[in-house]
C-alpha positions, 0 to 999 in steps of 0.5 A: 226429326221427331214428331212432338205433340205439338206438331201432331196437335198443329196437323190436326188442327190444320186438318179440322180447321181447314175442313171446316172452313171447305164445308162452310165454302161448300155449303153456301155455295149449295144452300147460302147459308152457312150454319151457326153449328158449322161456325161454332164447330170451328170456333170450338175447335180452336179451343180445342187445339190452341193449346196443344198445338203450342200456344201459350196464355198470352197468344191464346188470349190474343187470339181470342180477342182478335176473334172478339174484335173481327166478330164484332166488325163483321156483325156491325157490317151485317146489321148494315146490310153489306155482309151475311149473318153466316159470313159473319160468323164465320169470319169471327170464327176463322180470326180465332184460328188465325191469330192477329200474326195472320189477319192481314194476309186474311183480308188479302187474301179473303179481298182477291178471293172474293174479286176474284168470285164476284168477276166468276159470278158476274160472267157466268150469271150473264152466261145463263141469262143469255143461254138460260139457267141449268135445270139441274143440280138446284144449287147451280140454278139458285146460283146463276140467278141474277138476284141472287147473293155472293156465296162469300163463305168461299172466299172466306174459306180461301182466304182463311187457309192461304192465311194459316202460314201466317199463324202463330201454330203453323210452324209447329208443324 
């Protein structure tokens, strides 16, 4: 078996998008916030990527409106309160990397992720209510407190690499 520029271009690509998509987890779990630099990275990337990894214009422009469609339904779920400005983002941002082939395995894999979380938090916020907050690291504080937000970003970053087996590009690695 040889090893063409598609498949190295789909590799990397596998590599940066995933990479991004970890740091943007990390990120809001630490600080909830996940940075419109970090979102345009990965969006960027993806252009960057699209076509040597072996996407023609046809699916190349499929993506992109897939990313446009999800972007604007995410935007519409933070003008209404249910979801953060930065999720927002990165759920565009990731759409783009994933293509319409793998937005369903996205949304179900990102729903469980995010169960699965929130039942994580629920259980450790009442842990730390009961036996009070860690002093250290600030992150893991800032976290437990009750009123605190669901650094949902981890469960985008879960759902969208589970999901990259679904993609267009994928088997070109």
């Amino acid at each position: 078996m040889t090893l063409g520029p598609d498949t190295v271009a789909a590799g990397a690509g596998l590599i940066a998008f995933s990479s991004g998509m970890i740091w943007a987890a990390i990120g809001d779990v630490r600080t909830f916030l996940i940075t419109n630099k970090l979102n345009m990275l990965i969006a960027v990337g993806f252009l960057v990527f699209a076509m040597p990894m072996g996407l023609g214009l046809n699916d190349l422009a499929a993506h992109i409106g897939i990313g446009l469609l999800t972007t604007t339904i995410a935007i519409a779920m933070f003008l209404v309160g249910v979801y953060g400005g930065g999720d927002a983002k990165l759920t565009g941002a990731a759409a783009l990397w994933l293509g319409p082939t793998a937005m369903m395995p996205f949304i179900l894999y990102t729903a469980i992720a995010g169960g699965i979380l929130v039942v994580l938090l629920i259980a450790s916020r009442h842990l730390a209510r009961r036996y009070g907050l860690p002093k250290n690291p600030r992150w893991a504080r800032r976290l437990l407190r009750k009123s605190s937000a669901v650094p949902y970003g981890v469960a985008l970053g879960i759902g969208a690499i589970l999901a990259t087996p679904y993609t267009l590009w994928f088997p070109n690695i």
